[in-house]
N, C-alpha and C positions, 0 to 999 in steps of 0.2 A: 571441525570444519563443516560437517552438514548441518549444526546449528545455524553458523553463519553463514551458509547456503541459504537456509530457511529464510533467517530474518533480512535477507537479503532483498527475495523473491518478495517477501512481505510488504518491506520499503517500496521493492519497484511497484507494485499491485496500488497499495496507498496509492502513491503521488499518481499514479492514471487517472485517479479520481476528485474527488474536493476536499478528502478528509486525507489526515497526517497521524497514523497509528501509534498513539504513545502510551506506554503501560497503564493500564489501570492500575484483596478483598477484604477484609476481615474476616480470621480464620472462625470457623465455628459461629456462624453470626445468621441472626436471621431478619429477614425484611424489617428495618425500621419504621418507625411511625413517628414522621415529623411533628406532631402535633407535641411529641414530648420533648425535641430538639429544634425550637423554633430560629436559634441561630446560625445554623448548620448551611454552608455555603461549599462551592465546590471552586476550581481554578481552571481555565482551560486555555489553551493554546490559539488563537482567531485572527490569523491575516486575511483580509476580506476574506475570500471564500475558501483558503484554506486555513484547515479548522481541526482540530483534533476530534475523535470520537470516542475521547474518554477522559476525564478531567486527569492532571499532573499530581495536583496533590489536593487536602481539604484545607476548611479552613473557616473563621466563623464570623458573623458580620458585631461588630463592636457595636456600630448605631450605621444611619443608611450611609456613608458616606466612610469609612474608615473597616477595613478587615485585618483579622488576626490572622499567623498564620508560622508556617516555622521559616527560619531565615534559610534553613539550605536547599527549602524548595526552589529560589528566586537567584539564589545570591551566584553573581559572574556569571550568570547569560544574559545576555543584554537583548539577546534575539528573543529569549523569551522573556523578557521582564516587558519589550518595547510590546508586545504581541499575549498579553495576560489579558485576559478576561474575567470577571467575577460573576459568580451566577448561583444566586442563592435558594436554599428551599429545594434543590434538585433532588425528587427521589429518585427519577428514573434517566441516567444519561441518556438514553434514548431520547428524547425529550428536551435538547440540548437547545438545538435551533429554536424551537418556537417560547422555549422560557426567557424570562428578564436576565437583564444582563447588563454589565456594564465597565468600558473600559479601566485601566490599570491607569494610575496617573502619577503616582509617586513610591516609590519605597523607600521603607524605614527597618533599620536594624540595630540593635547597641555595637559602640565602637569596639568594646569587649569581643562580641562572637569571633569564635576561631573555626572556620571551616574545615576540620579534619577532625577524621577517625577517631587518631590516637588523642585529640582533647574532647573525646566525647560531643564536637561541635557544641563545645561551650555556650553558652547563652542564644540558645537557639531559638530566637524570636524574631519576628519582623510583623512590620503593618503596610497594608496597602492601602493607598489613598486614591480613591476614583474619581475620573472625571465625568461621571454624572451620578448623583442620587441615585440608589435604589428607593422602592416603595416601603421596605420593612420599618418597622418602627426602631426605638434606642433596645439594644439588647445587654447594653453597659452593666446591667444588675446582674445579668446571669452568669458574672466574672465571679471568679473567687474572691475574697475582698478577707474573708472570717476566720480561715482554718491553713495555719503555716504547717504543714504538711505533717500533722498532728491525725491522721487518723489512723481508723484500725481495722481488723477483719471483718469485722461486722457492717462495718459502711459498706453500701453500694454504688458500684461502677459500671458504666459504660459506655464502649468505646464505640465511636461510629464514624465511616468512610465508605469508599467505593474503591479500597486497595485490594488486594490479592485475594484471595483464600484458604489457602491449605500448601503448603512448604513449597509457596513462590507459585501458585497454580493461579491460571486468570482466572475471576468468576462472572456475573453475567452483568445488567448496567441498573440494577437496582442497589440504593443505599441500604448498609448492614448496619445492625450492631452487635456486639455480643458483652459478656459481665466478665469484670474482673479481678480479681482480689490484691487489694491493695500489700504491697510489700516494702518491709524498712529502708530507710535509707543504711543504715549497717549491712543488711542482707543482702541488698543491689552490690554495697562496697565490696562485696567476698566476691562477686563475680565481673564486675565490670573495673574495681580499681579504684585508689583514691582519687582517682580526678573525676569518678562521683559525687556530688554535691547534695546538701540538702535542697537544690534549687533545682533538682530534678524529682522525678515522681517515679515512681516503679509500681509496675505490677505481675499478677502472674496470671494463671488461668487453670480452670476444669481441665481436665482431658477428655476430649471425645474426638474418637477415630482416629487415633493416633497422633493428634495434635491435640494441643492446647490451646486455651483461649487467646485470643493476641490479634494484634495491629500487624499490618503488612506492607510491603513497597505498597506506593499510589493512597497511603491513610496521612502520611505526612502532612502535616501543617494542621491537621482535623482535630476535634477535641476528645477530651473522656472528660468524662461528666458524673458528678457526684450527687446522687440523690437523698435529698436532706431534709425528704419524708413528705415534700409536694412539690417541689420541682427541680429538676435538671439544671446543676451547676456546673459551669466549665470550670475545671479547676487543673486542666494540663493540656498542652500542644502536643501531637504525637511527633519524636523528634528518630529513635532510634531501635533498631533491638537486634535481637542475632541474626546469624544468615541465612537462616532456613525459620522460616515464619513459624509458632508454634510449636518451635521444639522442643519435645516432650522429656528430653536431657537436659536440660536448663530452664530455672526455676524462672526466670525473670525473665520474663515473655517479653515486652514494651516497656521503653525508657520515653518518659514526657517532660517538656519544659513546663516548671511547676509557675500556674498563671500569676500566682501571691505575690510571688518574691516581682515580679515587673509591673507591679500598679501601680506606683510613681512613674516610670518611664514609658508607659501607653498613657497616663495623662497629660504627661509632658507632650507627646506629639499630636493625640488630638486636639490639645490646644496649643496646637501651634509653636510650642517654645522647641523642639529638634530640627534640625534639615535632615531633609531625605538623603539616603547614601546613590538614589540614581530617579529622575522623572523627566519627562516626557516633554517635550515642548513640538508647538504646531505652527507652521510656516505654510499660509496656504493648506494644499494638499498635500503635504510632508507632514509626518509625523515623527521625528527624532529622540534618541534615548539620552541622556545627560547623565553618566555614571560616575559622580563624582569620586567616590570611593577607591575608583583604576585609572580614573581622566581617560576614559576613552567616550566613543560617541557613535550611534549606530541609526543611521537612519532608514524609514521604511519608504516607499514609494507612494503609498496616498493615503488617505484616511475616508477614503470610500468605505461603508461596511458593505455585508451582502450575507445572502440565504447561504441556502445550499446548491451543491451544482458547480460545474464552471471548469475548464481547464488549466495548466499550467506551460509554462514556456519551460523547452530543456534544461536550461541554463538554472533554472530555478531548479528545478525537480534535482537535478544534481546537486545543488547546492545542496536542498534539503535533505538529499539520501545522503550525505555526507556527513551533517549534522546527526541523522539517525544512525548512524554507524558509529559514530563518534560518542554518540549516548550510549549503541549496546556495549561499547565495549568497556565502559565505565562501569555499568552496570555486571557484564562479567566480573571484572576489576572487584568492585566493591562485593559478589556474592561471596569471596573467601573469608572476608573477616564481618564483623557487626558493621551495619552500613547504616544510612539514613532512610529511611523509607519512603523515598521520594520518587520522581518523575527520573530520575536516572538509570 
């Protein structure tokens, strides 16, 4: 109960203000250097001027116009899918407001994904389609294309976000990364189960400080990246892993949607040949969500943007601390068993 005391008083603190506190580390990970991760994009939550202050999950830009990312960051919140922002290159959340950015305008996920636990969140992939260009250039080449999940201890990895830290602890708003040591698909199946695939990725990690190397809540939808002796390949989506980030009893730190196995099905929707499972259409100043996938339909009030600053009416604030309530307790929910490492 004084937990949910806590993030109570939290929620109400938030919503007084212009920002909507939603989890954020990479456990063991130190300041990245984008210049080696030039695809590296972050997700945030932005109704005019309430705004998250901390991205939901990562995620990487395909080319300017198209983002990779996992499907259970997105999939059945319609509030958040209509209210997704993309905002690339971020090293420092801080730094939120005045970086580029650009709204959400479509998603995409295989008909396949099954959102639950117990099927490992099968085919844990989704794209987002925006309705403006970023400036980045095509980052289409930095996909995996080469290597079906054919490597070994000797290759290097690494994994990078703005999720947790150290067994479920927040860390501060700069991007990590840290190295990981690739692990079999047989040796994931001893501990996660045959609905382990080879279309997933595993890894483990160092020990240091009582944790081990590893992905955390808030690294979701973000890459690991395989280095293949001059530059950074994404070659997995961060999708899953135990419940306590890092733990140093179980070999298999971070489970990834492995990027290989879906390059036919990201080419199909860049070019056009998928429908999205839910987008966005604009009526005037309305902005509404179209979520084929549930046939529901969720509309926002305007498509005004805005800074920072600015108030909320009761009725909102309520709303949204209900929403926030409604996430922590999912998020208890999901700390007892292996969960997704998302915005939940």
């Amino acid at each position: 109960m004084p937990k949910l005391y806590c993030f109570f008083c939290l929620a109400l603190y938030s919503l007084s203000g212009s920002a909507i506190e939603i989890q954020p580390y990479i456990v063991n990970g130190s300041n990245a250097n984008l210049a080696n991760y030039p695809s590296f994009a972050s997700l945030f939550y932005r109704n005019n001027n309430v705004y998250s202050t901390s991205s939901f999950c990562g995620a990487t830009m395909i080319n300017n116009k198209y983002v990779l990312t996992a499907a259970h960051c997105i999939y059945g919140d319609n509030d958040l899918m209509l209210n997704t922002v993309v905002a690339p290159q971020l090293e420092d959340e801080s730094n939120f407001l005045s970086s580029e950015q650009a709204r959400a305008k479509a998603f995409y996920y295989p008909d396949t994904y099954v959102d639950s636990s117990s099927e490992l969140w099968r085919d844990d992939i989704a794209i987002i389609e925006l309705e403006t260009t970023l400036s980045n250039p095509d980052y289409s080449s930095l996909l995996n294309s080469t290597r079906n999940n054919n490597f070994s201890g000797a290759d290097a990895f690494e994994a990078v976000g703005h999720g947790y830290i150290e067994g479920n602890v927040r860390g501060g708003t700069r991007l990590l990364d840290t190295d990981l040591d690739y692990m079999s698909t047989a040796s994931c199946q001893a501990i996660y189960g045959s609905k382990l695939t080879s279309k997933h990725l595993c890894f483990s990690g160092a020990l240091q400080g009582g944790y081990r190397n590893s992905t955390c809540s808030g690294d979701s939808g973000g890459p690991v990246y395989w280095y293949n002796g001059s530059t950074y390949i994404q070659v997995g989506i961060t999708s899953f892993g135990p419940s306590v980030c890092g733990d140093p009893g179980i070999t298999v730190t971070s489970v990834f949607t492995d990027v290989y196995d879906y390059q036919a099905w990201i080419n199909r929707v860049i070019n056009g040949q998928e429908d999205p499972k839910a987008y966005v259409v604009t009526s005037g100043s309305t902005r509404s969500l179209v979520n084929t996938d549930s046939g529901s339909t969720l509309q926002a009030n305007s498509t005004e943007g805005g800074g920072g600053g600015g108030s909320i009416n009761l009725s909102i604030a309520l709303a949204l601390l209900l929403i926030l309530l409604v996430r922590y307790w999912l998020h208890e929910r999901m700390q007892r068993v292996s969960y997704p490492l998302s915005h939940n």
